[in-house]
C-alpha positions as CSV (number, residue, x, y, z in Angstrom):
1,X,99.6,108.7,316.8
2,X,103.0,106.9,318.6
3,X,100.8,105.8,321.3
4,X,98.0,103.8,318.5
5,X,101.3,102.5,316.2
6,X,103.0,101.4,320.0
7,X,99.9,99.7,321.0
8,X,99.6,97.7,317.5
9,X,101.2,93.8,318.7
10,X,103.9,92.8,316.5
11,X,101.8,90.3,314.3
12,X,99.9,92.4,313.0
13,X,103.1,95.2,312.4
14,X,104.5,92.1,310.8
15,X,101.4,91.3,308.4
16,X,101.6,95.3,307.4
17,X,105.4,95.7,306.7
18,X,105.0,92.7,304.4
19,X,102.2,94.3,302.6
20,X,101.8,95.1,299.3
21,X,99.2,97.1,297.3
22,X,97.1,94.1,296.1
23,X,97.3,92.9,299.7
24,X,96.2,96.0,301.2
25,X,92.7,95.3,301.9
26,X,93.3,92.9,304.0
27,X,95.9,94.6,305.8
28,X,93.6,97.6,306.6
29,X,90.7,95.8,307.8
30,X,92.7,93.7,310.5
31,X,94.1,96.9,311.7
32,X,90.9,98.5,311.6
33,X,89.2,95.1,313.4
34,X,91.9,96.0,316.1
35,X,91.7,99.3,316.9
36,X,88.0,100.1,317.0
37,X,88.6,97.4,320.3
38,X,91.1,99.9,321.4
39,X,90.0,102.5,323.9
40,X,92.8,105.3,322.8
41,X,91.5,105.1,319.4
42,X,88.2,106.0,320.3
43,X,90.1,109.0,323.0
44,X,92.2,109.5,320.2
45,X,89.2,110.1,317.7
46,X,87.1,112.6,320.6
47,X,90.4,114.8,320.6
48,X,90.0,115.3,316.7
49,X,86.3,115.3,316.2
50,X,84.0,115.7,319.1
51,X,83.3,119.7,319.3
52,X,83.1,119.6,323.2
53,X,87.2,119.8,322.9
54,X,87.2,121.7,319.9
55,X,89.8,124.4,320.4
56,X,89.5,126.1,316.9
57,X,85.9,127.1,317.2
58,X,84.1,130.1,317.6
59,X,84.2,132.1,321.2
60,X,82.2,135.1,322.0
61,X,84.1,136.0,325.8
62,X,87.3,135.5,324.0
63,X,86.9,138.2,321.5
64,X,85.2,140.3,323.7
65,X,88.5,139.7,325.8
66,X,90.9,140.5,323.0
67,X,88.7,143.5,321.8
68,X,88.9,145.2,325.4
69,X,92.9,144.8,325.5
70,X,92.9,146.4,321.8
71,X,91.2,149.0,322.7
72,X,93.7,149.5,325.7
73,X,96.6,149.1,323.5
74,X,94.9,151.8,320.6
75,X,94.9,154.0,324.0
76,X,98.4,153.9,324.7
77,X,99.5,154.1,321.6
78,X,100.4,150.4,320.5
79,X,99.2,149.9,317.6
80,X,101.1,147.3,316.5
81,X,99.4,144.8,319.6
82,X,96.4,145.8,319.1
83,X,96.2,145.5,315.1
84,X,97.1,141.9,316.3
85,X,94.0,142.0,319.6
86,X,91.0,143.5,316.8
87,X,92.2,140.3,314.3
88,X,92.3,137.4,317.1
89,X,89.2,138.8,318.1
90,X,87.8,138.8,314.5
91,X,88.9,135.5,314.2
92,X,87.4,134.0,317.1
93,X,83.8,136.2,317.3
94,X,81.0,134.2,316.5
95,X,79.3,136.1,313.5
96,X,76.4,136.5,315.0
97,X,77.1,137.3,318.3
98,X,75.8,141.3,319.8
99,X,77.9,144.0,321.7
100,X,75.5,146.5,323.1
101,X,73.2,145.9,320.7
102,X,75.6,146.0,317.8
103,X,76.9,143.6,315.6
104,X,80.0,142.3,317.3
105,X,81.7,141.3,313.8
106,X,81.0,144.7,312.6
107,X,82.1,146.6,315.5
108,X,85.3,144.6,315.5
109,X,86.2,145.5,311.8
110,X,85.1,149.1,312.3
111,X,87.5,149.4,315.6
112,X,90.4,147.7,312.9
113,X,89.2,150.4,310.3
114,X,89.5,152.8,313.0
115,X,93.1,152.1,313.5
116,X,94.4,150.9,309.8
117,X,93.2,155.0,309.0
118,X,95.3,155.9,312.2
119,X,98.5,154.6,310.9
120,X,98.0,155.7,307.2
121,X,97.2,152.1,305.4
122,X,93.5,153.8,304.1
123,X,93.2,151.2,301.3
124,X,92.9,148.6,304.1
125,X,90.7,150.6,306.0
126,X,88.5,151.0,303.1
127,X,88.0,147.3,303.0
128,X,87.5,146.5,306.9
129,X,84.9,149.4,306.6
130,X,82.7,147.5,303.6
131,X,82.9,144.9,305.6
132,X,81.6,146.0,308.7
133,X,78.9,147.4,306.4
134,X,77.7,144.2,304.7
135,X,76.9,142.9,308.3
136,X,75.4,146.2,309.3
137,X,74.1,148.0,306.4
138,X,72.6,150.6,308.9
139,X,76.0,151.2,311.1
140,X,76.3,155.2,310.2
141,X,79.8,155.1,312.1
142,X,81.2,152.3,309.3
143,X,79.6,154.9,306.8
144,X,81.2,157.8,308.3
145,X,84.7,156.1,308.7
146,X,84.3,154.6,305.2
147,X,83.6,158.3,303.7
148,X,86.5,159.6,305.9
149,X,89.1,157.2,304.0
150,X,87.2,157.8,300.7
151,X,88.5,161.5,300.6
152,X,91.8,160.9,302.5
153,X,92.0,158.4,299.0
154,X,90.9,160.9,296.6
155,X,87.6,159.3,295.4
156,X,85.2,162.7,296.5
157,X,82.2,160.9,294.8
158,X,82.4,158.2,297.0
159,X,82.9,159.6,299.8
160,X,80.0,162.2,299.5
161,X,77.8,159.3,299.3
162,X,78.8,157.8,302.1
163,X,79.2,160.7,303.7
164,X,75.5,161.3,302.9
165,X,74.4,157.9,303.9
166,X,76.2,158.5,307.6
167,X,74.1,161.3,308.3
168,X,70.8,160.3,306.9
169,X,71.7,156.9,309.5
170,X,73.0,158.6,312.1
171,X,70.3,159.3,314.8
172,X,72.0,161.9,317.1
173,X,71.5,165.7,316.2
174,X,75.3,166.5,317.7
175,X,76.5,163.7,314.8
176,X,74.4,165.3,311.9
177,X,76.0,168.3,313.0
178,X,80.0,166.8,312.5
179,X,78.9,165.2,309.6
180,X,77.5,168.1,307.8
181,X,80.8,170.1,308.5
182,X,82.5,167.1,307.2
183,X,80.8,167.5,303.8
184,X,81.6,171.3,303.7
185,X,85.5,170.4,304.2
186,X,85.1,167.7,301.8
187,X,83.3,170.3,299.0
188,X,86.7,172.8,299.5
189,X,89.0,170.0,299.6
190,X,87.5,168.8,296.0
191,X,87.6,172.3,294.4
192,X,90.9,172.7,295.4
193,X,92.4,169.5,294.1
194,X,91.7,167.2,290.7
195,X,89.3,164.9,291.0
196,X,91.6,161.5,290.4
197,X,90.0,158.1,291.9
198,X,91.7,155.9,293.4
199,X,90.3,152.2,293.4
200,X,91.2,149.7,295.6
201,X,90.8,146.7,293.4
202,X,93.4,143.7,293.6
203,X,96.4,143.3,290.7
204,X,95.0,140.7,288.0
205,X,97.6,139.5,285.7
206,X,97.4,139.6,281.9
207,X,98.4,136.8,279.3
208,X,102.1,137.9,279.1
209,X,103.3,135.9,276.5
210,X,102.8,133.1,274.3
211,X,102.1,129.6,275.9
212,X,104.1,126.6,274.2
213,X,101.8,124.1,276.4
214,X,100.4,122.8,273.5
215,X,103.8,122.1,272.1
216,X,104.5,119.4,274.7
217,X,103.4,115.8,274.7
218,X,103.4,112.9,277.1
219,X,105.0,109.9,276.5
220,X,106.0,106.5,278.1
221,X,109.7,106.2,278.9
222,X,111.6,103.1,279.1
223,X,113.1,104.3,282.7
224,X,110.9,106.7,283.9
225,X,107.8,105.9,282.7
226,X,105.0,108.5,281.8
227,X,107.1,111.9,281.0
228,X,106.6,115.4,279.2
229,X,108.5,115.8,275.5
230,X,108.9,118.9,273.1
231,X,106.9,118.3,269.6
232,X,109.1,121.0,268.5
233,X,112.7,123.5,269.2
234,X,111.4,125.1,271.8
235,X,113.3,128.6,273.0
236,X,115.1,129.3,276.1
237,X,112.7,131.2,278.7
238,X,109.5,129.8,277.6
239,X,106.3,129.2,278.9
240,X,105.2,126.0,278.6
241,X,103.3,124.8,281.2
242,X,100.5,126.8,283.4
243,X,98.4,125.1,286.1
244,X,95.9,125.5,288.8
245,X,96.0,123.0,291.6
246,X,94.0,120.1,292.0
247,X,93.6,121.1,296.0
248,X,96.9,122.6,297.8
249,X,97.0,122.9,301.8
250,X,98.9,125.7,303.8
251,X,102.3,124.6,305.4
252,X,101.7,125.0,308.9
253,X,104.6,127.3,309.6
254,X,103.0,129.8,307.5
255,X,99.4,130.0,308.8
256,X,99.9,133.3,310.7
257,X,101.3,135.0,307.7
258,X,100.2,133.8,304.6
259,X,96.6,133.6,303.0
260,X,95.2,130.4,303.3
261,X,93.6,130.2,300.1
262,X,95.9,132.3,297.7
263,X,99.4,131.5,299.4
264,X,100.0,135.4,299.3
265,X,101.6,137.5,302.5
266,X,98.7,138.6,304.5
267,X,98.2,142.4,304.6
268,X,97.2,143.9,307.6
269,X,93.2,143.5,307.7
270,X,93.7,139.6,307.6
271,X,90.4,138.3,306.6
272,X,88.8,135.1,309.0
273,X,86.6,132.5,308.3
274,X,83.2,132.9,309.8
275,X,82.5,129.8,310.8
276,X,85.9,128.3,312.5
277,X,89.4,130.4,314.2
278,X,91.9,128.3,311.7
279,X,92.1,130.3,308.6
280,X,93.4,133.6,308.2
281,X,92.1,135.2,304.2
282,X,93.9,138.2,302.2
283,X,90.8,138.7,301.0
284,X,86.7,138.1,301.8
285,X,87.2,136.7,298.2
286,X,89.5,134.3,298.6
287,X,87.4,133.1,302.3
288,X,84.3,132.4,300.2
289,X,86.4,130.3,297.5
290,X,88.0,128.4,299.8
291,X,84.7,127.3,301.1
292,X,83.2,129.7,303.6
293,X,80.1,131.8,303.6
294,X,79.5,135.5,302.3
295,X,78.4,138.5,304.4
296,X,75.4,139.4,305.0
297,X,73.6,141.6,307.4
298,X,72.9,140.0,310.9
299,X,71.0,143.1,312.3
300,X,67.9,141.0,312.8
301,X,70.1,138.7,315.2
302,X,70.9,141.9,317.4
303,X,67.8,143.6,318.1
304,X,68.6,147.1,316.1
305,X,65.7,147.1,313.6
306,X,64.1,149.4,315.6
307,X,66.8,151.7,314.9
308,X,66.3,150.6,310.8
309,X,65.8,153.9,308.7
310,X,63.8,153.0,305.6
311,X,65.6,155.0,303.4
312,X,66.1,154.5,299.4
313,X,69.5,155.9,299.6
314,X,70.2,153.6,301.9
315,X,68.5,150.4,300.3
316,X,70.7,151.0,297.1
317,X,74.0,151.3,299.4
318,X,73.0,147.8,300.9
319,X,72.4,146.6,297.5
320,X,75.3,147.7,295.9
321,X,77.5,146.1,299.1
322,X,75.8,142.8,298.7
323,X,77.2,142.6,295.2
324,X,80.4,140.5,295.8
325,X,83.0,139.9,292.8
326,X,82.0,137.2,290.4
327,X,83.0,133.9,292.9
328,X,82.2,130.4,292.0
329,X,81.9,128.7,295.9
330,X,81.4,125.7,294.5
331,X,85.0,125.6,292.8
332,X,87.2,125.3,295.0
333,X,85.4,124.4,298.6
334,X,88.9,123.5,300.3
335,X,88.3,124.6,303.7
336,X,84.5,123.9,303.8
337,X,84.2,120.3,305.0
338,X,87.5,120.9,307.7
339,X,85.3,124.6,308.6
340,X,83.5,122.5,312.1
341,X,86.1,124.1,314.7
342,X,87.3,120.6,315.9
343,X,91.3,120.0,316.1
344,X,91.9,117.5,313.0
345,X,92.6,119.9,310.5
346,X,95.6,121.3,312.5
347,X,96.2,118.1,314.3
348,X,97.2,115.9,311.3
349,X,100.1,116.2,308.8
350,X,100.2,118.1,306.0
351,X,100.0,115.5,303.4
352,X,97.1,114.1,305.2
353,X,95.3,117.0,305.2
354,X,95.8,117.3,301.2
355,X,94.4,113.5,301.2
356,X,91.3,115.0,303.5
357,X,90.9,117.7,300.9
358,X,91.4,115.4,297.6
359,X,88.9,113.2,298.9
360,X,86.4,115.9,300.0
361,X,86.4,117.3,296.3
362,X,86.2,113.7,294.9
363,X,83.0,113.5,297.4
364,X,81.5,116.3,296.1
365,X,81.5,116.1,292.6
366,X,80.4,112.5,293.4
367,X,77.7,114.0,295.5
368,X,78.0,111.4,297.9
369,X,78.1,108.2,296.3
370,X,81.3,106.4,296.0
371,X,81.2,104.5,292.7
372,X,84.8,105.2,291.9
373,X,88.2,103.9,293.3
374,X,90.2,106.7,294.7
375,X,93.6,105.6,293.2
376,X,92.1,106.8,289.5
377,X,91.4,110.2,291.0
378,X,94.9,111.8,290.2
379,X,96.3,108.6,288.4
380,X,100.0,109.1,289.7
381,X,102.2,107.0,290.2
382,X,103.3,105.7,294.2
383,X,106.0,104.1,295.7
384,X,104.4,101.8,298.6
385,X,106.2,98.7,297.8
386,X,109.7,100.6,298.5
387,X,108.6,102.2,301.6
388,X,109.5,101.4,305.1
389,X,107.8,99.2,307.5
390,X,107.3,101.7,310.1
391,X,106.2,104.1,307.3
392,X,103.7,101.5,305.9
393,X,102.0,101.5,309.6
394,X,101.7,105.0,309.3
395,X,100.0,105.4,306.3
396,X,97.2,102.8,307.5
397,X,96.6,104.3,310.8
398,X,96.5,107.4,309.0
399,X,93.7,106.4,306.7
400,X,91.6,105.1,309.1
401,X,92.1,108.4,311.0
402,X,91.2,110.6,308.4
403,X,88.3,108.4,307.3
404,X,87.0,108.7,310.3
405,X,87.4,112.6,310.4
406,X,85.3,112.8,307.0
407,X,82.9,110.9,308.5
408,X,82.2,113.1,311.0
409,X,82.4,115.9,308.7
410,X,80.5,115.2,305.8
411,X,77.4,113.2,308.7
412,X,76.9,110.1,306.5
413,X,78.7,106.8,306.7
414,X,81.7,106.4,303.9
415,X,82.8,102.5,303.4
416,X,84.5,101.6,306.6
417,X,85.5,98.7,305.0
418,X,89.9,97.1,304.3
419,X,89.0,98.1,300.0
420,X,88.3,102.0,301.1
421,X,91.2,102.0,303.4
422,X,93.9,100.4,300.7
423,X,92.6,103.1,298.6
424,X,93.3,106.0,301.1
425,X,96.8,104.3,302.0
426,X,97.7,104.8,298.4
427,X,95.9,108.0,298.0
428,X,98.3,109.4,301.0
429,X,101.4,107.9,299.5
430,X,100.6,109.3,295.7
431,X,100.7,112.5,297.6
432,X,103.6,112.2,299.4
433,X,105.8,111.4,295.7
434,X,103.6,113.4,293.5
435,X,102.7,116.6,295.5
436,X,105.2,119.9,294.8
437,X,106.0,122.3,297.3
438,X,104.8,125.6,296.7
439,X,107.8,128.3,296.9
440,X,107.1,132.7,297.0
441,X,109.5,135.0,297.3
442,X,110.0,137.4,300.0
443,X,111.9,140.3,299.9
444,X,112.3,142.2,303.7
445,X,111.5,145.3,302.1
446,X,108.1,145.1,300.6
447,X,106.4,143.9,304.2
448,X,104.8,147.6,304.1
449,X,102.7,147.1,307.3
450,X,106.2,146.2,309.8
451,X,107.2,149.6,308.9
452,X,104.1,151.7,309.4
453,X,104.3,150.2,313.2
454,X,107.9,151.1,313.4
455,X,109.6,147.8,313.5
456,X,112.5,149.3,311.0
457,X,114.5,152.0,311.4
458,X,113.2,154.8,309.1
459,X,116.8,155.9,307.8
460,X,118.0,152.1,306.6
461,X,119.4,152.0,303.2
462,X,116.1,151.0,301.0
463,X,118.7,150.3,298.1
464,X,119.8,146.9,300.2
465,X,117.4,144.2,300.5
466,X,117.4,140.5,300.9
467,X,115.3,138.6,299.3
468,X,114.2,134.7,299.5
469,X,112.6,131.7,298.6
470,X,110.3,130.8,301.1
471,X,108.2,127.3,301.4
472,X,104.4,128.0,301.9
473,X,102.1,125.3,300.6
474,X,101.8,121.7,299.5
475,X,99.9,120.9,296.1
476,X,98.6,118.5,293.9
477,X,99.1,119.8,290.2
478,X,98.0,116.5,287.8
479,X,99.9,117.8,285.0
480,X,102.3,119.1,286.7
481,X,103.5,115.5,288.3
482,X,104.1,114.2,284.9
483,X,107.2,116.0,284.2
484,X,110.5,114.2,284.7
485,X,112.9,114.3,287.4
486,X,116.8,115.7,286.2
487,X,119.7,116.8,287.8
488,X,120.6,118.8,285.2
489,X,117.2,120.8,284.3
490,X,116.2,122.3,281.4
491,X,112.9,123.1,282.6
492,X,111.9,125.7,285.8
493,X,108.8,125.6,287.8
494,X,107.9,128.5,289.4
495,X,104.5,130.0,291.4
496,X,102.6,133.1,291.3
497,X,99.5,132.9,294.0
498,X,98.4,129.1,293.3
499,X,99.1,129.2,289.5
500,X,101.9,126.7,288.5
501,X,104.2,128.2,285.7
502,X,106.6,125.8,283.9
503,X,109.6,127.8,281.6
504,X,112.5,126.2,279.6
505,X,115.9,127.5,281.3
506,X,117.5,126.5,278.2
507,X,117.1,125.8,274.3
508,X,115.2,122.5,274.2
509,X,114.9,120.7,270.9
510,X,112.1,118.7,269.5
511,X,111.7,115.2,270.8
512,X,114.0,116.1,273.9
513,X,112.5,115.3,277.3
514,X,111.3,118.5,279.6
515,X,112.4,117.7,282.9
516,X,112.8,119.8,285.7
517,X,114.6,119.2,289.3
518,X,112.9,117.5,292.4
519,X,115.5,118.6,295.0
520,X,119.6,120.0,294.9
521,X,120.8,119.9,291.3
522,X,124.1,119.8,290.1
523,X,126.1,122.3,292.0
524,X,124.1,122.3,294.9
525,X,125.1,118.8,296.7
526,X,127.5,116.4,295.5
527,X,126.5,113.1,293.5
528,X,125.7,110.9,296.5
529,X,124.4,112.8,298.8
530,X,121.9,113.7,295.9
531,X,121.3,110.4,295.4
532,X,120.6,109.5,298.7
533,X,118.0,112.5,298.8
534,X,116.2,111.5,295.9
535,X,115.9,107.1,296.9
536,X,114.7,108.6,300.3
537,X,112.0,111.0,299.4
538,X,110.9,109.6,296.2
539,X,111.9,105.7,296.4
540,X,114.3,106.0,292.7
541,X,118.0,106.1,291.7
542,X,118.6,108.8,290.0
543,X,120.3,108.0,286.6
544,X,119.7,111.2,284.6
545,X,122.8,113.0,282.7
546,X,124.0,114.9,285.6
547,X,124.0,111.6,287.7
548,X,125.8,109.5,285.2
549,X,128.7,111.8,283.9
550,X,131.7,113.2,285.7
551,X,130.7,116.4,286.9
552,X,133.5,118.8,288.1
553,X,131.5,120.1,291.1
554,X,130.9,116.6,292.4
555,X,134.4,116.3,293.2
556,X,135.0,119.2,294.5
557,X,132.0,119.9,297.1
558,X,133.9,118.0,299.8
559,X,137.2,116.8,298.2
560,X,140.9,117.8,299.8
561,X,143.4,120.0,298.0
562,X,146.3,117.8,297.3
563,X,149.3,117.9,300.3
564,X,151.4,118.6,297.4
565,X,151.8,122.4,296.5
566,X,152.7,121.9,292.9
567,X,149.4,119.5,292.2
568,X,146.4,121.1,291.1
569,X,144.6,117.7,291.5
570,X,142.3,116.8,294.5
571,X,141.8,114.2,297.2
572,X,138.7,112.3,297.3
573,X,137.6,110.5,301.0
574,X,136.6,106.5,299.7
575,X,132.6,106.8,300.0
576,X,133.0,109.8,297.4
577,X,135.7,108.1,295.2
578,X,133.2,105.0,295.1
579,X,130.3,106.7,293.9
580,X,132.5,108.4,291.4
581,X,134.5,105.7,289.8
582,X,131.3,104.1,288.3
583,X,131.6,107.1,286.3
584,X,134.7,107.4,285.3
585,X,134.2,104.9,282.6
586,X,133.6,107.0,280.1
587,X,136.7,109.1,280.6
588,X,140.2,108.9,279.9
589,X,142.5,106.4,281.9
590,X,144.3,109.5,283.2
591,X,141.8,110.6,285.4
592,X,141.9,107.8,287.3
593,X,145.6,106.6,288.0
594,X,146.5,107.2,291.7
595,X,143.6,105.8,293.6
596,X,141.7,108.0,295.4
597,X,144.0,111.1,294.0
598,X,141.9,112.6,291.2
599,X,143.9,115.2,288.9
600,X,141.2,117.7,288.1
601,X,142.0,120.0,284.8
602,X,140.8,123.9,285.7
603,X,141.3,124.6,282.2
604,X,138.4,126.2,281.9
605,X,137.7,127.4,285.1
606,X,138.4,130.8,286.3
């Protein structure tokens, strides 16, 4: 994008950092007027869109080429490289695509299988197994290995049937043989042990306690506008707000290790999309919500219906795998109009990406037809007037970038047009002031798949552990953005998966406002540099309680100790003791005679 904002002539940069919102329009559609003359717009628009340099499609030589170097690696004994060979491949094989006259999907998730049972994670073989199965109901190898981790797990009558199923596919007389003796260890291995199932089904979290949401009301405040207020005391530790995003994005630093649908750490039989190589999925759930197609058997594609067994036993197995858990696809379809293999959805930033996916769901539900103006979609506030210049040009070249790439996406013509533009511009800048970043912890000690390949030392003290907040996704939560901005908190937002969670960190009484912290609170950076944070990422001066009282940690964070051993006062550099002064008002004379040299009482202070 330097090269289109570096080829702009400084009239027109001139027209745009004078801009304002109701001026917008015009602004947009001179810029747009000049760079569809530009040739490295169009170049520039061919590297995003135009599938003949897509780089994030589908490639059927280059998973063949990653399957053949897992297989060496399962060989020699490193698992760990090849785990990481069978999921490239998985994420680049076209869905469709045959490997000696199999299903090369399949066979990719059965060879996974194959080596998540190797190194003990059978839950996760379980799952790459069912899946190799919904493509190829008739693989009796998939069935075999399925049964196999069925008993290692403990569920016999599972793995009888599947058991059975494997031998009434299997076509060989040598494999009816092994799979028969099989069976017979599997009938002495249940008499001997209690039959206790073990299902493999995913944690869901219960109502844990009472939600004060409706407790809460939102007001107009004189200096911060629309805010969030108790109706009522409210106790410390309290739920009080619970949200599911509008649309959220991935951070891009996470994409190799975190779901991108749910936000969670990725297990070990990483889940791709089926139509593109950018996502990676915890889950084939969480794939089909975020917008990509189910399962389903591709045997026709690859020419083994000859070796079809018309079966009963095995009709019902097919059934019972094409029963998926109860998904809505249309709910969430985040992924589904960026799903084309082309470079865009990677290429751009973050926020523009969300503005991509905010616009694709307003699309949608509009089915089409743009009746309404964008800017009313999340109704938040923005802060264009108080942005920069060269941020300004941004924002329009990125609009009419990311118009462009929906265009291409959704194959119909949206309103190319300076009013449809000004309303993108804001769109993207709403989300840059309104979006929250989306923090999990991570604790070194849970990442269970590291250690089965050996990347820790088996005899570490598991009683020590470090644990972390770690940044993983950007989202829009309308609710959410109404809450307040303070310093001093009494509100903490928190994440589990997607699902916003708001508590009280402290007794809030009725009619108080419920604000919680936008950046470093009091404690964390001193008063100006706080400031500065906040006018810089949000475009407002901070005047909230911790901002506008003398706080002991503000002078302190970077002050002197006096040169004087027998003064317990502090010595302030002049940028610090300015900010501070204003401050000062509202204490006694004593604190501030000396200047700079600030007597700080530790009185209470241990």
């Amino acid at each position: 994008m330097e090269k289109l904002k570096s080829a702009v002539p400084e009239s027109l940069k001139r027209m745009v950092a004078d801009s304002n919102p109701e001026g917008l329009s015009s602004t947009s559609s001179s810029l747009l007027d000049f760079l569809l003359t530009l040739p490295q717009f169009h170049q520039t628009l061919r590297d995003l869109v135009d599938p003949e340099t897509a780089l994030c499609g589908k490639n059927k030589d280059a998973a063949l080429a990653s399957k053949q170097k897992g297989n060496q690696c399962y060989s020699t004994g490193d698992y760990h490289t090849a785990l990481a060979c069978y999921t490239q491949a998985l994420r680049v094989a076209p869905i469709d695509a045959a490997d000696m006259d199999k299903n090369l999907v399949a066979t990719l998730y059965l060879n996974r299988a194959s080596l998540l049972q190797k190194v003990g994670l059978l839950a996760e073989c379980l799952r790459d197994c069912t899946r190799a199965l919904q493509i190829s109901p008739d693989y009796a190898k998939a069935w075999y290995r399925r049964g196999k981790a069925n008993a290692a797990l403990g569920n016999y009558k599972d793995a009888f049937d599947d058991l059975n199923i494997a031998k009434n596919t299997e076509l060989s007389l040598g494999g009816k043989r092994q799979i028969d003796n099989e069976l017979k260890l599997l009938v002495d291995q249940h008499n001997c042990t209690s039959n206790t199932q073990i299902e493999c089904t995913e944690e869901i979290m219960g109502n844990l306690d009472e939600l004060h949401q409706n407790k809460l009301s939102c007001v107009s405040m004189p200096d911060k506008g629309r805010g969030m207020v108790s109706q009522c005391d409210i106790p410390q530790a309290s739920l009080v707000h619970k949200e599911e995003p509008y649309t959220l994005v991935i951070l891009k630093s996470c994409r190799e290790t975190h779901c991108h649908h749910c936000l969670n750490e990725l297990p070990a039989d990483k889940v791709p999309c089926t139509a593109c190589s950018i996502p990676l999925y915890c889950s084939h759930d969480c794939q089909v919500q975020a917008g990509g197609e189910k399962l389903y058997s591709h045997q026709k594609k690859v020419g083994s219906d000859k070796n079809h067994l018309s079966n009963p036993e095995v009709d019902d197995a097919k059934v019972m795998l094409c029963c998926d858990s109860d998904i809505n696809v249309e709910s969430i379809p985040e992924h589904r109009h960026e799903c084309l293999g082309v470079n865009w959805p990677v290429a751009l930033p973050t926020d523009v990406i969300l503005a991509g996916r905010v616009m694709a769901k307003f699309i949608s539900q509009q089915r089409g037809v743009m009746q309404s103006n964008l800017q009313r979609i999340l109704d938040l506030s923005h802060n264009y007037s108080r942005i920069t210049p060269e941020s300004k040009l941004e924002l329009h070249i990125y609009a009419i970038v990311l118009l462009w790439c929906l265009q291409h996406a959704f194959g119909f013509g949206l309103p190319a047009n300076g009013i449809f533009l000004s309303q993108i511009v804001i769109l993207i800048c709403q989300i840059r002031v309104n979006s929250m970043a989306i923090f999990h912890m991570k604790s070194v000690d849970i990442n269970g798949v590291e250690d089965q390949f050996g990347k820790f030392s088996s005899n570490r003290d598991i009683s020590t552990y470090s644990v972390e907040q770690v940044k993983v996704g950007q989202a829009i939560y309308a609710a959410g953005s109404v809450f307040n901005h303070s310093c001093q908190p009494n509100i903490h937002a928190y994440f589990l998966s997607r699902t916003l969670f708001i508590r009280t960190s402290e007794c809030v009484e009725a009619g108080s406002p419920m604000e919680l912290s936008y950046g470093p609170q009091v404690g964390q950076m001193d008063y100006k540099d706080r400031l500065k944070f906040l006018e810089d990422k949000y475009s407002f001066r901070c005047q909230c309680l911790g901002c506008s009282e003398l706080n002991l940690s503000d002078l302190i964070l970077k002050a002197f100790h006096c040169a004087s051993s027998n003064c317990p006062g502090i010595v302030l550099d002049s940028d610090t003791f300015n900010c501070e002064i204003n401050k000062i008002k509202n204490f006694s004379e004593a604190f501030i005679k000396g200047g700079p040299h600030l007597q700080v009482l530790f009185m209470s202070v241990s």
